[in-house]
Biopython code that builds the backbone (N, CA, C, O; Angstrom):
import numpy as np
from Bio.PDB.StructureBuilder import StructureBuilder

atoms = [
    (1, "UNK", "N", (-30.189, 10.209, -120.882)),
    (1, "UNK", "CA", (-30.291, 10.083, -119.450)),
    (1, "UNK", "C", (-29.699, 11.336, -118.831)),
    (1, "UNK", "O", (-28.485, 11.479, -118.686)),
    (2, "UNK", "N", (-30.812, 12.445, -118.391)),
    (2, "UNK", "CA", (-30.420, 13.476, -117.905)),
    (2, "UNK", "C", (-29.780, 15.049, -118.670)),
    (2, "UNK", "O", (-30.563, 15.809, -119.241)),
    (3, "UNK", "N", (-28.739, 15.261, -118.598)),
    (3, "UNK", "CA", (-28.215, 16.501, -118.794)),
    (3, "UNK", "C", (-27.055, 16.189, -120.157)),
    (3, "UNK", "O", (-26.380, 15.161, -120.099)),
    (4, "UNK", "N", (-26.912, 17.048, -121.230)),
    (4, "UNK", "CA", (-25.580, 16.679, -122.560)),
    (4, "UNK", "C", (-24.155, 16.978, -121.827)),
    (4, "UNK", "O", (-23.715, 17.951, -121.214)),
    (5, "UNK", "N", (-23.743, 15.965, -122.098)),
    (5, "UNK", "CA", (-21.740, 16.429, -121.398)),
    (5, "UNK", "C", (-21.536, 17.705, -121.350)),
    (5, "UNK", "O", (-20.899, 18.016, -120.343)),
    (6, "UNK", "N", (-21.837, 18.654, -122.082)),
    (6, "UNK", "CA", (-21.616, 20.013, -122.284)),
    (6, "UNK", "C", (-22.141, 21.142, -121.418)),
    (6, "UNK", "O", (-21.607, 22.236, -121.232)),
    (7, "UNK", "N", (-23.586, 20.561, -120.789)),
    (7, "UNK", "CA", (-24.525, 21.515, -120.101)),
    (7, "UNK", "C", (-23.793, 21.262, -118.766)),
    (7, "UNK", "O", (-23.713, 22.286, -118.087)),
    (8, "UNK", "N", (-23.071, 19.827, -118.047)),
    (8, "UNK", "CA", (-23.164, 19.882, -117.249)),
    (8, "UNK", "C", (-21.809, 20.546, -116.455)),
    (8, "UNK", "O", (-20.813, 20.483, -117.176)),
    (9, "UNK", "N", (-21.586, 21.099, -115.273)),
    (9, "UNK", "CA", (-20.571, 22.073, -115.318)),
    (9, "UNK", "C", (-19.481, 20.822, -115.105)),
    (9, "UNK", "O", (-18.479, 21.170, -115.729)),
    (10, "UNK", "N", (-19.292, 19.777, -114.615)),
    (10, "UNK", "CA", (-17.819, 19.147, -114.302)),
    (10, "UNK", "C", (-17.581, 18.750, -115.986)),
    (10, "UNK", "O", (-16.506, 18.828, -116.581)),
    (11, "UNK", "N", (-19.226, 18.197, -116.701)),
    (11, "UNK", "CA", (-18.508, 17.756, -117.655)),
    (11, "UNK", "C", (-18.139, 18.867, -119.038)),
    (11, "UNK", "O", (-17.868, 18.444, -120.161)),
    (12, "UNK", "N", (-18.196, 20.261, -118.687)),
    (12, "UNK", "CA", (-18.010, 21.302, -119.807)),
    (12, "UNK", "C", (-17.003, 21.245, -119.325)),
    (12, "UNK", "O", (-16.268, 20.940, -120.265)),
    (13, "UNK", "N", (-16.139, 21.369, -118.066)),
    (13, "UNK", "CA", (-15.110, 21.307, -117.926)),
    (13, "UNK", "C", (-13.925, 20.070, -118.129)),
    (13, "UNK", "O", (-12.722, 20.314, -118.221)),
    (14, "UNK", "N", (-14.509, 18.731, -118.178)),
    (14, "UNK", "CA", (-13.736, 18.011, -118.674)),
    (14, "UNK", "C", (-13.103, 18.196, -119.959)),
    (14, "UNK", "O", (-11.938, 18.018, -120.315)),
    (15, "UNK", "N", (-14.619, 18.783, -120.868)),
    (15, "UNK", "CA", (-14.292, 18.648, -122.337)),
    (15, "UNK", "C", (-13.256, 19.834, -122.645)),
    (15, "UNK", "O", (-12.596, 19.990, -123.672)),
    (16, "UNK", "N", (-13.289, 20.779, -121.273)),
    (16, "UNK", "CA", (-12.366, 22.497, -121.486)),
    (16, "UNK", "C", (-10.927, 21.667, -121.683)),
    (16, "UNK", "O", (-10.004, 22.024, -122.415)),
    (17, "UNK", "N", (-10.966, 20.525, -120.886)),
    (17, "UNK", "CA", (-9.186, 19.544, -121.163)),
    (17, "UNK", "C", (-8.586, 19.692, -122.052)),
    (17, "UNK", "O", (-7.402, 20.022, -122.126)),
    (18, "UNK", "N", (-9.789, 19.324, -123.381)),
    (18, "UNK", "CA", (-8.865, 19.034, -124.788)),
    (18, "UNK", "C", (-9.254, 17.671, -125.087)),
    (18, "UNK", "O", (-8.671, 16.997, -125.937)),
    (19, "UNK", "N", (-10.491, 17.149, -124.216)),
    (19, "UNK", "CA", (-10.533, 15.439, -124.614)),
    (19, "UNK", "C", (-11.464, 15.520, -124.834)),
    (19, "UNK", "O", (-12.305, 16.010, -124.080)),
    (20, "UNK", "N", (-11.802, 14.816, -126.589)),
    (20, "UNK", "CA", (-12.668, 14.642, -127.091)),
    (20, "UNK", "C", (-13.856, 14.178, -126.640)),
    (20, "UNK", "O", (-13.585, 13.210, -125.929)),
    (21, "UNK", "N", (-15.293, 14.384, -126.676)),
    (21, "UNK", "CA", (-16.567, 14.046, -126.333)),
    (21, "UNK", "C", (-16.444, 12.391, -126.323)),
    (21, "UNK", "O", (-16.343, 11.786, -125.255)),
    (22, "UNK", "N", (-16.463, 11.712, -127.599)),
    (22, "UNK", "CA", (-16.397, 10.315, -128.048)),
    (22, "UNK", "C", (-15.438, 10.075, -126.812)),
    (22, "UNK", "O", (-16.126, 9.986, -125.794)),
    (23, "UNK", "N", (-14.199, 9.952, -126.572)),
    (23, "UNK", "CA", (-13.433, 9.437, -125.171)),
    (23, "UNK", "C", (-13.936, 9.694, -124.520)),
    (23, "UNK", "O", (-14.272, 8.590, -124.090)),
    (24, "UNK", "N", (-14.657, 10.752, -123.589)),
    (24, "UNK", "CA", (-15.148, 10.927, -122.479)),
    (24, "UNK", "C", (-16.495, 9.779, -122.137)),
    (24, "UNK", "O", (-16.500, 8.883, -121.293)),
    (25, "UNK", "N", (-17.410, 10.104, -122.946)),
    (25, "UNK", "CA", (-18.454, 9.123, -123.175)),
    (25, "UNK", "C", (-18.361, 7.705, -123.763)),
    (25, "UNK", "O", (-19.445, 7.127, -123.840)),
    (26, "UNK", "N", (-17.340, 7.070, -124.170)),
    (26, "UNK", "CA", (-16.804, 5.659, -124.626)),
    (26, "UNK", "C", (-16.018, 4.958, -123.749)),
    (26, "UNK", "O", (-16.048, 3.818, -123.286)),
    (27, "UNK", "N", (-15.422, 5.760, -123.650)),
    (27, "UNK", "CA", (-13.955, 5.185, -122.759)),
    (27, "UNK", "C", (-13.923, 5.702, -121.264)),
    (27, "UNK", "O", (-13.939, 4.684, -120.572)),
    (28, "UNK", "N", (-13.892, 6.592, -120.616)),
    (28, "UNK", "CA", (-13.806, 7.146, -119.519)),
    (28, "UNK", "C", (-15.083, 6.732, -118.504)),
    (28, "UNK", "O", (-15.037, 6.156, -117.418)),
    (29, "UNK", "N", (-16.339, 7.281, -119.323)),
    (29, "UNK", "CA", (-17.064, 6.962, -118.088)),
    (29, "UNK", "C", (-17.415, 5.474, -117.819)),
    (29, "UNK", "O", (-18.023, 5.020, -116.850)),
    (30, "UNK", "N", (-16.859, 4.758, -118.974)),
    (30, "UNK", "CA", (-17.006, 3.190, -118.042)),
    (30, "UNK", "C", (-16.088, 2.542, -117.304)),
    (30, "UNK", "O", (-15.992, 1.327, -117.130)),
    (31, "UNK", "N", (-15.246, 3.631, -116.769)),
    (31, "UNK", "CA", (-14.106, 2.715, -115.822)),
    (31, "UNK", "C", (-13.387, 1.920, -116.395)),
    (31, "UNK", "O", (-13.038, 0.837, -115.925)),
    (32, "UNK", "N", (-12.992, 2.488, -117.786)),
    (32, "UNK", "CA", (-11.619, 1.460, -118.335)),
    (32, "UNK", "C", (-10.200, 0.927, -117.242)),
    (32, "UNK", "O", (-9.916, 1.581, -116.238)),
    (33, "UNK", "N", (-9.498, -0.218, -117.612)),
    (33, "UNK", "CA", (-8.548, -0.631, -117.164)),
    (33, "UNK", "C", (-7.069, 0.206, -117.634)),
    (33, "UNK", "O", (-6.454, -0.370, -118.531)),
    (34, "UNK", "N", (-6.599, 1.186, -117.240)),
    (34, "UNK", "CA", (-5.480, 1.900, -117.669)),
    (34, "UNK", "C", (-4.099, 1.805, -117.360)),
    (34, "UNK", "O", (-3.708, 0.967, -116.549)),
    (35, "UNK", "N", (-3.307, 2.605, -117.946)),
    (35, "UNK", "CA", (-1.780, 2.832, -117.665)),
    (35, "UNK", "C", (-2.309, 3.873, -116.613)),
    (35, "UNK", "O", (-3.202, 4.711, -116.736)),
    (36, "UNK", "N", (-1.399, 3.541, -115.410)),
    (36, "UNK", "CA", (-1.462, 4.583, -114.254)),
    (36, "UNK", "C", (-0.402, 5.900, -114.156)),
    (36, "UNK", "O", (0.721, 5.676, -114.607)),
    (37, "UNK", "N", (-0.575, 6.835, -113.776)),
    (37, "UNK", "CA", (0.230, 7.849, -113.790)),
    (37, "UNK", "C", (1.503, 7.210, -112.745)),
    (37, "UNK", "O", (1.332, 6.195, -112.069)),
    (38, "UNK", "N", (2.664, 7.929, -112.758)),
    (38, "UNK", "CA", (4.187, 7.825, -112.260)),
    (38, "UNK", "C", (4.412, 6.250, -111.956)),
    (38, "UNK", "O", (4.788, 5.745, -110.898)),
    (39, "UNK", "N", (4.077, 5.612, -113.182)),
    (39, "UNK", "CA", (4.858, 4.194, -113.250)),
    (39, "UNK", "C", (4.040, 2.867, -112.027)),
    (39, "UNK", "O", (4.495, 1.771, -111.698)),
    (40, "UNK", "N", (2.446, 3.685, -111.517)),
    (40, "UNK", "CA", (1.951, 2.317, -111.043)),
    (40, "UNK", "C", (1.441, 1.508, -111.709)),
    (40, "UNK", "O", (0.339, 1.069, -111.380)),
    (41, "UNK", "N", (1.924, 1.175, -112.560)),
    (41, "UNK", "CA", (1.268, -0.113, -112.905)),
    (41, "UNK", "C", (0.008, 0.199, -113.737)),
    (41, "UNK", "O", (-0.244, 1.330, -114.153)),
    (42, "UNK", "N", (-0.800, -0.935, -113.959)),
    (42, "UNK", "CA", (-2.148, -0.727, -114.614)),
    (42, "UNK", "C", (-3.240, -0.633, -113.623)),
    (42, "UNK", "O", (-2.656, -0.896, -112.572)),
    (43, "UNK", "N", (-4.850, -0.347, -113.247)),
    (43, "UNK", "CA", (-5.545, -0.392, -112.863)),
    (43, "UNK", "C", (-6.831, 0.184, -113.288)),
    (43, "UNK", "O", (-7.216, 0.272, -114.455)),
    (44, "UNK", "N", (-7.402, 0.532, -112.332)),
    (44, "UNK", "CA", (-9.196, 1.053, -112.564)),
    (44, "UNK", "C", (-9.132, 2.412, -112.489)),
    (44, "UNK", "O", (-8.982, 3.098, -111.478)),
    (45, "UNK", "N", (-9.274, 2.812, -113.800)),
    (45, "UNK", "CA", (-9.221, 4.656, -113.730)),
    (45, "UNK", "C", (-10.221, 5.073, -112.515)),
    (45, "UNK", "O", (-9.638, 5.281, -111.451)),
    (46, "UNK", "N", (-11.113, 5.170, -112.509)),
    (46, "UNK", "CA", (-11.958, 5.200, -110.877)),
    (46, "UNK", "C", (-11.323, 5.038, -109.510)),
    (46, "UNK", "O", (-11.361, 5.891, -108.623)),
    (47, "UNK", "N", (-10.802, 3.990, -109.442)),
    (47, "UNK", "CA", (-9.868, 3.969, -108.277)),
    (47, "UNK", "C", (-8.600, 4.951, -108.119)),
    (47, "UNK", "O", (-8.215, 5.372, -107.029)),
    (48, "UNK", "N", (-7.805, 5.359, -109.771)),
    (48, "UNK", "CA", (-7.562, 6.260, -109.627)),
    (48, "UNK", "C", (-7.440, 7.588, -109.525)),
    (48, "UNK", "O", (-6.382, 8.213, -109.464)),
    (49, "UNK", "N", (-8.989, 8.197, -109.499)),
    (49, "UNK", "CA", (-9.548, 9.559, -109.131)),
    (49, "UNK", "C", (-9.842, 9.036, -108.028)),
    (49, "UNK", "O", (-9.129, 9.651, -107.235)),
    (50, "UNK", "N", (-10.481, 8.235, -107.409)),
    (50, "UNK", "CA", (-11.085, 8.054, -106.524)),
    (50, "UNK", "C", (-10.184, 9.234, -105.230)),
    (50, "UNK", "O", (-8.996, 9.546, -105.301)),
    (51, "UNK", "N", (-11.327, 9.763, -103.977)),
    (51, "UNK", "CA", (-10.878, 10.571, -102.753)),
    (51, "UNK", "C", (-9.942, 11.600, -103.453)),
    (51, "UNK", "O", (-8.756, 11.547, -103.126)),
    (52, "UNK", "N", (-10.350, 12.602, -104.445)),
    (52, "UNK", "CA", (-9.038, 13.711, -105.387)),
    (52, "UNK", "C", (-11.019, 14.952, -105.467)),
    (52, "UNK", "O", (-12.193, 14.596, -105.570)),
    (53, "UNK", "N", (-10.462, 16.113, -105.368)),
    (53, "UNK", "CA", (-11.462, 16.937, -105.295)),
    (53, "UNK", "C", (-11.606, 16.998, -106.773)),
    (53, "UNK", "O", (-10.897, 16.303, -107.499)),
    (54, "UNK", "N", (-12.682, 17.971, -107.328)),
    (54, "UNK", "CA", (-12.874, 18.352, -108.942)),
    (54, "UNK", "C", (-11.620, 18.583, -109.661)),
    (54, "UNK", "O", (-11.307, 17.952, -110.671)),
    (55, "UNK", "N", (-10.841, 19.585, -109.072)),
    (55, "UNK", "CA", (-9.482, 20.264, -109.955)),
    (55, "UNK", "C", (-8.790, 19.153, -110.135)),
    (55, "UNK", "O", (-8.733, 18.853, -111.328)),
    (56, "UNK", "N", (-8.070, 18.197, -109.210)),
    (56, "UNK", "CA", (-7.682, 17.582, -109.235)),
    (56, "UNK", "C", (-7.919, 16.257, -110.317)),
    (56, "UNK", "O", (-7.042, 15.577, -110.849)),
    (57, "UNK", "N", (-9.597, 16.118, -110.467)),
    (57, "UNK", "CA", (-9.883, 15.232, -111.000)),
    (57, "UNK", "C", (-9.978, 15.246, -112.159)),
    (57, "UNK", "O", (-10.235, 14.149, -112.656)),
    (58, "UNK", "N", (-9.865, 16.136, -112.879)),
    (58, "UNK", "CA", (-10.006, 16.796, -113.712)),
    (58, "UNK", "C", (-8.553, 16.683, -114.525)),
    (58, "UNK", "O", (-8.523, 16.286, -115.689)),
    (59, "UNK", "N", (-7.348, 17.075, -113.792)),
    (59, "UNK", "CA", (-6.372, 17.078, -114.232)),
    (59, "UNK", "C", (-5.824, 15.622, -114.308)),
    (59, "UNK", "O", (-5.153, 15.423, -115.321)),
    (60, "UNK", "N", (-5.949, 14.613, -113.511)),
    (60, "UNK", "CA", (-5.541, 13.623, -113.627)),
    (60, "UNK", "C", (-6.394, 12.729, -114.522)),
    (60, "UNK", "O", (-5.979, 11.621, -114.861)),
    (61, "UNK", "N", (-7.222, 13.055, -114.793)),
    (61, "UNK", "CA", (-8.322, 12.105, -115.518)),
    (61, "UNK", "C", (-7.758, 12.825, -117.190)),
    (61, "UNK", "O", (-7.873, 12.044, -118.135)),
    (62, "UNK", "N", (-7.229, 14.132, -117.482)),
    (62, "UNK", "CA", (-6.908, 14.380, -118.770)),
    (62, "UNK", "C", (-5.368, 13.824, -118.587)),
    (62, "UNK", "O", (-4.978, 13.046, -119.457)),
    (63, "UNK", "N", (-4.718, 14.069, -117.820)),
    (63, "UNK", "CA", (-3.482, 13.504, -118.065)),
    (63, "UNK", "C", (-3.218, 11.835, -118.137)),
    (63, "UNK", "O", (-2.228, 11.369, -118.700)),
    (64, "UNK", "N", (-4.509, 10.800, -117.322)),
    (64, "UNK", "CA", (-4.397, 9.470, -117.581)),
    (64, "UNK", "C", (-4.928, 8.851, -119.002)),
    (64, "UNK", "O", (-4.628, 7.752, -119.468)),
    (65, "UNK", "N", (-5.984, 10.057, -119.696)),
    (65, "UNK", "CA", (-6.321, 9.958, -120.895)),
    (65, "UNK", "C", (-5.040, 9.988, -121.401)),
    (65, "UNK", "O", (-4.322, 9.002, -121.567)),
    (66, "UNK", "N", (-4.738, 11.251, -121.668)),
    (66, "UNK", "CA", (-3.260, 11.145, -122.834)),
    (66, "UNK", "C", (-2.287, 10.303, -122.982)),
    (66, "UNK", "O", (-1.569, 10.145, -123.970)),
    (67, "UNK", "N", (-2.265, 9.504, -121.506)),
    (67, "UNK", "CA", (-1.643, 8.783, -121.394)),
    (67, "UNK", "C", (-1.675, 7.160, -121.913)),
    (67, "UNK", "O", (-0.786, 6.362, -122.212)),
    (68, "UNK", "N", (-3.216, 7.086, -121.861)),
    (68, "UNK", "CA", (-3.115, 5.937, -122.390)),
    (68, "UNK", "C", (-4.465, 6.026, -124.147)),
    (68, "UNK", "O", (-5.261, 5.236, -124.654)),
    (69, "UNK", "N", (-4.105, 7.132, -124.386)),
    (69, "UNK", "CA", (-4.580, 7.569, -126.131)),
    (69, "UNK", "C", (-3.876, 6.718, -126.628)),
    (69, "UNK", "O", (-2.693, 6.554, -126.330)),
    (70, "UNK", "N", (-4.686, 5.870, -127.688)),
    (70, "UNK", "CA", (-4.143, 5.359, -129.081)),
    (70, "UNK", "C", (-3.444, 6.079, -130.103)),
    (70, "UNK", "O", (-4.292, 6.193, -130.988)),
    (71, "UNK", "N", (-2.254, 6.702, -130.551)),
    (71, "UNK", "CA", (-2.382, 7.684, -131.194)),
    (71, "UNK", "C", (-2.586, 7.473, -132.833)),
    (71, "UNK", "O", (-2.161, 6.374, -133.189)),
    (72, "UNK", "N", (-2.960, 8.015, -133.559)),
    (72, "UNK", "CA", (-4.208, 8.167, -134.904)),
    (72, "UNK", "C", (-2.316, 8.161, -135.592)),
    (72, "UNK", "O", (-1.215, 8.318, -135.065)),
    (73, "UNK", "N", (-2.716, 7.940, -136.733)),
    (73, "UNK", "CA", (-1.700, 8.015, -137.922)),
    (73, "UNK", "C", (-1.351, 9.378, -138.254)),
    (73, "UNK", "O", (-2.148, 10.247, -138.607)),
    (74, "UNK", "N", (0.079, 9.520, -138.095)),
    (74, "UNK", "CA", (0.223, 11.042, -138.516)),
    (74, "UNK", "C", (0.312, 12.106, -137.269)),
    (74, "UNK", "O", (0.955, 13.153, -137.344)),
    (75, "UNK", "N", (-0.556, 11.615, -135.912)),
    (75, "UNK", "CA", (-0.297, 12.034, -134.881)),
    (75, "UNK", "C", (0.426, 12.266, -134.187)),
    (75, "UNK", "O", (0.526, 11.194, -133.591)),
    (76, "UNK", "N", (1.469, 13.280, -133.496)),
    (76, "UNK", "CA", (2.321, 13.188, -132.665)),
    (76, "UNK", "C", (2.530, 12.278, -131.557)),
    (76, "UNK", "O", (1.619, 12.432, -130.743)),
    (77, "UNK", "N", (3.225, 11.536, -131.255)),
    (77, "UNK", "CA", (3.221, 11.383, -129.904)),
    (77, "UNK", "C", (2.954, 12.404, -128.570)),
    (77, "UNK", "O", (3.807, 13.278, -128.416)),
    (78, "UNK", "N", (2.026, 12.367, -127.760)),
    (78, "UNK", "CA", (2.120, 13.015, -127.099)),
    (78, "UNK", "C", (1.738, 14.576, -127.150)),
    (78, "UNK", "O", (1.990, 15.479, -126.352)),
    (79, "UNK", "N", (0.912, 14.572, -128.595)),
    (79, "UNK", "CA", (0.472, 15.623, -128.837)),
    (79, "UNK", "C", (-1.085, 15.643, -128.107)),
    (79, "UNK", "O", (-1.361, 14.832, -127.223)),
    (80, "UNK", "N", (-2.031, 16.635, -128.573)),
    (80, "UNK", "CA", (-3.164, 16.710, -127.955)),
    (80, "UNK", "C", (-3.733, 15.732, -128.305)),
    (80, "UNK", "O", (-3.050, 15.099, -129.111)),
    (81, "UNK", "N", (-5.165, 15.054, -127.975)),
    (81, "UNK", "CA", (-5.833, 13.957, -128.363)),
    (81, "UNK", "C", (-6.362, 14.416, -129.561)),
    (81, "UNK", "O", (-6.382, 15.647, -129.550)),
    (82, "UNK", "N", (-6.932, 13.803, -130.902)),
    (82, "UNK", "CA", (-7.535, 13.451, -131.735)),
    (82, "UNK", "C", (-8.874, 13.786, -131.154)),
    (82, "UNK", "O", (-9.371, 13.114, -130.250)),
    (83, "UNK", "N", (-9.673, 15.241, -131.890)),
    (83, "UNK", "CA", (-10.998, 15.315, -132.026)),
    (83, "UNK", "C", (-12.047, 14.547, -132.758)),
    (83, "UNK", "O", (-13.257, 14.764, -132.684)),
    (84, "UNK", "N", (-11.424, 13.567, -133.519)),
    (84, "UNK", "CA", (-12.299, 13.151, -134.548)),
    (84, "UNK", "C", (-12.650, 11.818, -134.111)),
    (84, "UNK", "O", (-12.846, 10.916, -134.925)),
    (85, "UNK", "N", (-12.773, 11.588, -132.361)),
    (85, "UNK", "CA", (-13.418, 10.425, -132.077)),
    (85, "UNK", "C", (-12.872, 8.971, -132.206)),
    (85, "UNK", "O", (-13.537, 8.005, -131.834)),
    (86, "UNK", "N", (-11.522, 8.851, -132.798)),
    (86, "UNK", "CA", (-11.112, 7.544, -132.906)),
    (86, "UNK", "C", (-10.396, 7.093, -132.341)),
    (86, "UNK", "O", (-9.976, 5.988, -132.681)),
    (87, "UNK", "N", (-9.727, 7.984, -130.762)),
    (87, "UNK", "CA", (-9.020, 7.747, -130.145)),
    (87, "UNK", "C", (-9.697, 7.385, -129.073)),
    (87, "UNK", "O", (-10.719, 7.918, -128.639)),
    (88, "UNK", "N", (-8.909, 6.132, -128.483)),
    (88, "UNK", "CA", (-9.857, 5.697, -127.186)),
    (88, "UNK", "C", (-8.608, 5.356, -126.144)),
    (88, "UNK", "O", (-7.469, 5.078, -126.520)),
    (89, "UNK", "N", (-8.947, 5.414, -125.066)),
    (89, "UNK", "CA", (-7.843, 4.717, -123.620)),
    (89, "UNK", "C", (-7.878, 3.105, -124.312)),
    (89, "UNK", "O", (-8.558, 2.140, -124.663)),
    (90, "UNK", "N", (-7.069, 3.476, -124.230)),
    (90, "UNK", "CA", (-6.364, 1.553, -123.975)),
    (90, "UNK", "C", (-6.865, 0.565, -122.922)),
    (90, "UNK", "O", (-6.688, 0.647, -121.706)),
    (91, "UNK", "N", (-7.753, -0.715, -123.835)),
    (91, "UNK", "CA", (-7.718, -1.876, -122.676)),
    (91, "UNK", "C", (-9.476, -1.219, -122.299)),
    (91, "UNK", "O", (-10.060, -1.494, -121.251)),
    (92, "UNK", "N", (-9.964, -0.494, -123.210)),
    (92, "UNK", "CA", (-11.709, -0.108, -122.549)),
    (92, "UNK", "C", (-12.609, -0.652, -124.298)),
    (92, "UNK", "O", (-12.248, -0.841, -125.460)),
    (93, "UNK", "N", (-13.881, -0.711, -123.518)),
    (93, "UNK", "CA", (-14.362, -1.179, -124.943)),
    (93, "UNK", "C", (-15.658, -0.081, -125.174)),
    (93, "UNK", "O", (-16.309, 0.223, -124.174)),
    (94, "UNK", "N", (-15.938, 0.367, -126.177)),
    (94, "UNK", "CA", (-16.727, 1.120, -126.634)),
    (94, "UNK", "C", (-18.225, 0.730, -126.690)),
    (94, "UNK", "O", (-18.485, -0.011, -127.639)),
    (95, "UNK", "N", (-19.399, 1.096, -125.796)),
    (95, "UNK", "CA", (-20.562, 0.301, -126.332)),
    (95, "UNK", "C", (-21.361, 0.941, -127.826)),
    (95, "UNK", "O", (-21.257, 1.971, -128.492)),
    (96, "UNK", "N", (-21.837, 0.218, -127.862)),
    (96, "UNK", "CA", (-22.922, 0.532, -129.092)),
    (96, "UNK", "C", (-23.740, 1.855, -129.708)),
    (96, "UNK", "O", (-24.055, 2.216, -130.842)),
    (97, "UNK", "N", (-23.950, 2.491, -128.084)),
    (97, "UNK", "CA", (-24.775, 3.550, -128.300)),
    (97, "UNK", "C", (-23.791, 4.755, -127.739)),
    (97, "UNK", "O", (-22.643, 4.454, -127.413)),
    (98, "UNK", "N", (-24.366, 6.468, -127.602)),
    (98, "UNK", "CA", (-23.671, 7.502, -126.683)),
    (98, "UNK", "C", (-24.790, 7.440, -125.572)),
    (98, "UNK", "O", (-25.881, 7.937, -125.849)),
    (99, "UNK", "N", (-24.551, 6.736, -124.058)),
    (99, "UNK", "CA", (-25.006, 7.310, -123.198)),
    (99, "UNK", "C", (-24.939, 9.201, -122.811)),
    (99, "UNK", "O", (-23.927, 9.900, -122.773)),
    (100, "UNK", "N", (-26.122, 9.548, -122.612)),
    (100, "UNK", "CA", (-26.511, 10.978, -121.673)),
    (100, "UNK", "C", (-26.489, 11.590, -122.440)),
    (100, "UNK", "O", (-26.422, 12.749, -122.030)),
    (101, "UNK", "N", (-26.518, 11.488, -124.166)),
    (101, "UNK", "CA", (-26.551, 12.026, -125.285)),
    (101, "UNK", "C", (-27.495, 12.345, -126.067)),
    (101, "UNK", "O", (-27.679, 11.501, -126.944)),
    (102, "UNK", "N", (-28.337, 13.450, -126.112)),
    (102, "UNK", "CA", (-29.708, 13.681, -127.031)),
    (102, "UNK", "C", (-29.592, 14.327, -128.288)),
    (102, "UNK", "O", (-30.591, 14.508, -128.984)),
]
sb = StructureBuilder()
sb.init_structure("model")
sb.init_model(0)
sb.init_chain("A")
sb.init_seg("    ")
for serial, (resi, resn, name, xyz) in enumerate(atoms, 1):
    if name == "N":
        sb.init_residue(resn, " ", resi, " ")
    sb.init_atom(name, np.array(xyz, "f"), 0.0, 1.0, " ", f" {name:<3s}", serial, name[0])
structure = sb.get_structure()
């Protein structure tokens, strides 16, 4: 459906973050339920970009990722995310297929 995460410019720049393709396309673009940045609570990652320009969105959408990364065995805490796809936000569910993916 449309354009590869990569071609498109917000989403070459998401992936410039450091967050793996598989999270972006699994977890992120379906509006998972997350840990919120500075201690609000849980909510709707959407609501929390929501009214924030690109830069902005950009930065908070990699920093609410890291934040709520599973981290892989052997992984740092708090280190970069896991390229190898097995890390997902917390509390989102993965569908079946890769939407916008050819």
């Amino acid at each position: 459906c449309g354009v590869p995460l990569g071609q498109d410019p917000f989403g070459a720049a998401l992936l410039g973050t450091g967050l793996p393709l598989e999270l972006i396309v699994r977890s992120l673009a379906l509006d998972p339920h997350v840990t919120l940045l500075g201690g609000g609570g849980e909510g709707s990652l959407f609501d929390a970009l929501e009214d924030t320009d690109a830069r902005e969105c950009l930065v908070k959408c990699a920093e609410i990722a890291k934040l709520n990364l599973v981290q892989e065995p052997g992984q740092e805490p708090g280190g970069p995310p896991s390229r190898g796809g097995k890390a997902k936000a917390a509390g989102s569910r993965a569908p079946s297929s890769t939407p916008g993916e050819a």
